[in-house]
C-alpha positions as CSV (number, residue, x, y, z in Angstrom):
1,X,-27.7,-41.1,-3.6
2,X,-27.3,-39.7,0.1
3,X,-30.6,-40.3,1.9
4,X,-30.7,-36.4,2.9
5,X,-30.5,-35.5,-0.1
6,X,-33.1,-37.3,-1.5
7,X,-35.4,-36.3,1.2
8,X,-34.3,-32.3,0.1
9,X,-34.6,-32.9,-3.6
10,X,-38.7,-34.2,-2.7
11,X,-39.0,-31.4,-0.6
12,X,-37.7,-29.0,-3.5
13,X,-39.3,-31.1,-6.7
14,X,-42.4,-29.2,-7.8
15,X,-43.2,-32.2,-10.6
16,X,-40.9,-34.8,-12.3
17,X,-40.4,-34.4,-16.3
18,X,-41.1,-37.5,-18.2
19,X,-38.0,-39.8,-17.3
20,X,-36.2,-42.2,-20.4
21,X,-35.9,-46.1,-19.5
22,X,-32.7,-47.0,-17.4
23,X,-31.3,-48.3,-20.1
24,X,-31.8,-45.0,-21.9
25,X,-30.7,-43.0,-19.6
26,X,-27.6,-44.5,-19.0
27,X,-26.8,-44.4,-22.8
28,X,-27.8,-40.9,-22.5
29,X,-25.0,-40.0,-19.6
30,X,-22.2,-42.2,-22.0
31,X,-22.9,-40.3,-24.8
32,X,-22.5,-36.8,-22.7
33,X,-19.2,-38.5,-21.0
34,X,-17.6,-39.2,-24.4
35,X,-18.6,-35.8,-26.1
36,X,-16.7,-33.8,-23.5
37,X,-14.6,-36.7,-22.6
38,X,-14.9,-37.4,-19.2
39,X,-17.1,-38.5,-16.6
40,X,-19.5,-36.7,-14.9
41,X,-19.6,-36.3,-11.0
42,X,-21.8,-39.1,-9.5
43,X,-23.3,-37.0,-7.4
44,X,-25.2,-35.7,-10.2
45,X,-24.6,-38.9,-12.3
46,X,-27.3,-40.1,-9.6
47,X,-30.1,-37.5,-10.1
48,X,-29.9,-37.8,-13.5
49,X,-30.8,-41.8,-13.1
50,X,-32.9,-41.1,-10.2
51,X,-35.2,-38.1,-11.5
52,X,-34.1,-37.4,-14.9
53,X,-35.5,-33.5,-14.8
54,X,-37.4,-31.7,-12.5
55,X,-39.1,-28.3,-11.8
56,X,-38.5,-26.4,-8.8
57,X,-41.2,-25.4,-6.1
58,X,-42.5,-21.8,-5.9
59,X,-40.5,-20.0,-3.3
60,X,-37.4,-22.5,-3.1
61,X,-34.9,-21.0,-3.1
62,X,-30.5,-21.5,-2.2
63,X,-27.7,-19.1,-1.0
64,X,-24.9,-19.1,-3.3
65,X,-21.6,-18.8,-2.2
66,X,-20.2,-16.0,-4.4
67,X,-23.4,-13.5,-5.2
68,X,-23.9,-12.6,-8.8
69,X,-25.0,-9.7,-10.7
70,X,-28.4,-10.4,-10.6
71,X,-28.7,-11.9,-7.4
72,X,-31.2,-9.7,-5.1
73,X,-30.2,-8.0,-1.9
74,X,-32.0,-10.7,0.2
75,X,-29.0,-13.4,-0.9
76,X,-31.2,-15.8,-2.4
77,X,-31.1,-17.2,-6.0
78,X,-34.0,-19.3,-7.9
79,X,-33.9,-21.6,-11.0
80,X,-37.3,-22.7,-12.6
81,X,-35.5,-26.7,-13.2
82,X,-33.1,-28.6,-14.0
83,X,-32.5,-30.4,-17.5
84,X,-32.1,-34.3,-17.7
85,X,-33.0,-36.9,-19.5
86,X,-36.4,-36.4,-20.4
87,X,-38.5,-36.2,-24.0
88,X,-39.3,-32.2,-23.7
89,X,-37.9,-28.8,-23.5
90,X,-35.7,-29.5,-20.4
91,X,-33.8,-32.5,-22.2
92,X,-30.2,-32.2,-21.3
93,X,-29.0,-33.2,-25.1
94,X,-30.2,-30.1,-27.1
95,X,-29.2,-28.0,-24.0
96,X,-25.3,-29.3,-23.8
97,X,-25.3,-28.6,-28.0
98,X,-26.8,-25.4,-27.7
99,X,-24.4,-23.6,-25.0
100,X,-21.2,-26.1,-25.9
101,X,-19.4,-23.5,-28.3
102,X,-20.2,-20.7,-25.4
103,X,-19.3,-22.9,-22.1
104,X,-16.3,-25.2,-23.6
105,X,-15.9,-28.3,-21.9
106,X,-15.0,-26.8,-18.3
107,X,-18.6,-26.8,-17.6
108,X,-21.8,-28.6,-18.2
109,X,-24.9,-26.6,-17.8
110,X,-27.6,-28.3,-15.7
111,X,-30.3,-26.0,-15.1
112,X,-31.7,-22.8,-15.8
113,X,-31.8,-19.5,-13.6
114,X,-34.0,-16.7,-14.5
115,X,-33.2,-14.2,-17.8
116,X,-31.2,-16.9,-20.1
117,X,-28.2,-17.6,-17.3
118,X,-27.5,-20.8,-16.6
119,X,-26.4,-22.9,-13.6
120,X,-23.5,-25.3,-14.4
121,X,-21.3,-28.0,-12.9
122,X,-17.5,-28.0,-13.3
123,X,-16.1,-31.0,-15.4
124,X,-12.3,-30.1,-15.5
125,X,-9.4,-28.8,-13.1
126,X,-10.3,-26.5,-10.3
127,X,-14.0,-26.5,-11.7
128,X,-14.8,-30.2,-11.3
129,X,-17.4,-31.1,-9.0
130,X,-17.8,-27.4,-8.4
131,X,-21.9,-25.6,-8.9
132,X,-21.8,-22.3,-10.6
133,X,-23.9,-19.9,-11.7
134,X,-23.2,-18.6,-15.1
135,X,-23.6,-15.2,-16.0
136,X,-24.5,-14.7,-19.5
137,X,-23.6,-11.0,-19.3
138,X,-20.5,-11.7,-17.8
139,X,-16.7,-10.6,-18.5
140,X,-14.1,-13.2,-20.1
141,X,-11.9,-13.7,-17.6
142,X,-7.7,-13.7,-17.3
143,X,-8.0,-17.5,-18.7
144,X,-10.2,-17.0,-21.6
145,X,-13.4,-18.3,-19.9
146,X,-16.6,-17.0,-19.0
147,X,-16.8,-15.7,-15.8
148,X,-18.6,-18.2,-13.3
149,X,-20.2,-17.1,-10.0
150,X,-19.4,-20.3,-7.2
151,X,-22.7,-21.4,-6.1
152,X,-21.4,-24.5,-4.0
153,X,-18.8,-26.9,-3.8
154,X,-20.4,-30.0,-5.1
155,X,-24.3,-31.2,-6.8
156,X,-25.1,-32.8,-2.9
157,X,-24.4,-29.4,-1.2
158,X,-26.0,-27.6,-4.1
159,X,-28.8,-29.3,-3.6
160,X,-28.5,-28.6,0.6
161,X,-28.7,-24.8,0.1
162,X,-32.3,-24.7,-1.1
163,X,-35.0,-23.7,1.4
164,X,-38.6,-22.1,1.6
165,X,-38.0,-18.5,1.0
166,X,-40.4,-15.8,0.7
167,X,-39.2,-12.4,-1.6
168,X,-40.2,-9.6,0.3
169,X,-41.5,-6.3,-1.9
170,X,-41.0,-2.8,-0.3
171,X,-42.9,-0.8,-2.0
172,X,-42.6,3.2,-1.0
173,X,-45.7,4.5,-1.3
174,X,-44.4,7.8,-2.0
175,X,-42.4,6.6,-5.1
176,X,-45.9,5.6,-6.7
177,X,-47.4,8.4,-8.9
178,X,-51.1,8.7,-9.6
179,X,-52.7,9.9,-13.0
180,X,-56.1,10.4,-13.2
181,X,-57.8,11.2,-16.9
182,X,-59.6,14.5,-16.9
183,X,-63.0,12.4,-18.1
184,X,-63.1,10.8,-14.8
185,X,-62.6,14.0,-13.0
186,X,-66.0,15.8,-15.0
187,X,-68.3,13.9,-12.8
């Protein structure tokens, strides 16, 4: 794995999941390679060997390339992890069998954004390699797919676009209405 990367995905990792053996884990990446019949990208065929799962830190945050529906008007998009190969929640296995009939085999989903989308990487034709958001409110589009949002061109630069961002709240004070009971006024 490229040694800028690695020093990104330590600056982004909030805490490791519980990682399988080697040995496991490699069975683990086979076993998803012959179910959609290919092979994954080794970009991310290396994070899954070298950190299995992760959570993401508070306030990390990447640019994707297209925006999506949801993403705010400051650009920048969140995800609370990515699955792997770990023995909880964020295992990869139950993930891929759970969204399979929804996604096909173009993608592979990989982690998850905020309010049940998903973030995915490509597996076939002018997907492969590719990061995208997926939209889980999202139109089918002309080729019968869901529609994907680009989020970068490949895992490495995927992984390149997250930085320390702060979500700034403007709050108009003169939007906020005040009620006061009529008990607390009698004094």
């Amino acid at each position: 794995m490229n040694k800028i990367i690695k020093q990104k995905l330590n600056e982004i990792i909030d805490s490791e999941l519980v990682v399988s053996n080697k040995d496991s884990s490699y069975k683990t990446i086979e076993k998803i390679e012959r179910l959609y019949e290919v092979d994954l990208p080794l970009d991310y065929k290396e994070f899954l060997l070298e950190y299995g799962g992760c959570f993401i830190k508070e306030n990390r945050m990447y640019q994707p390339i297209e925006v999506t529906p949801v993403t705010p008007e400051d650009g920048f998009d969140s995800i609370g992890g990515f699955y792997g190969i770990t023995n909880n929640a964020y295992s990869i296995e139950p993930i891929i069998q759970t969204y399979k009939d929804v996604l096909g085999n173009i993608v592979l989903p990989i982690a998850d954004a905020d309010g049940g989308d998903l973030i995915c990487i490509g597996l076939r034709g002018k997907y492969r390699g590719k990061v995208y958001f997926w939209y889980h409110e999202g139109k089918i589009s002309n080729d019968g797919n869901e529609y994907y949002y680009l989020a970068a061109n490949s895992f490495e630069e995927f992984i390149s676009k997250f930085s320390f961002h702060e979500r700034k709240t403007h709050v108009n004070l003169d939007d906020i209405d005040l009620f006061l009971d009529d008990d607390l006024l009698k004094d």
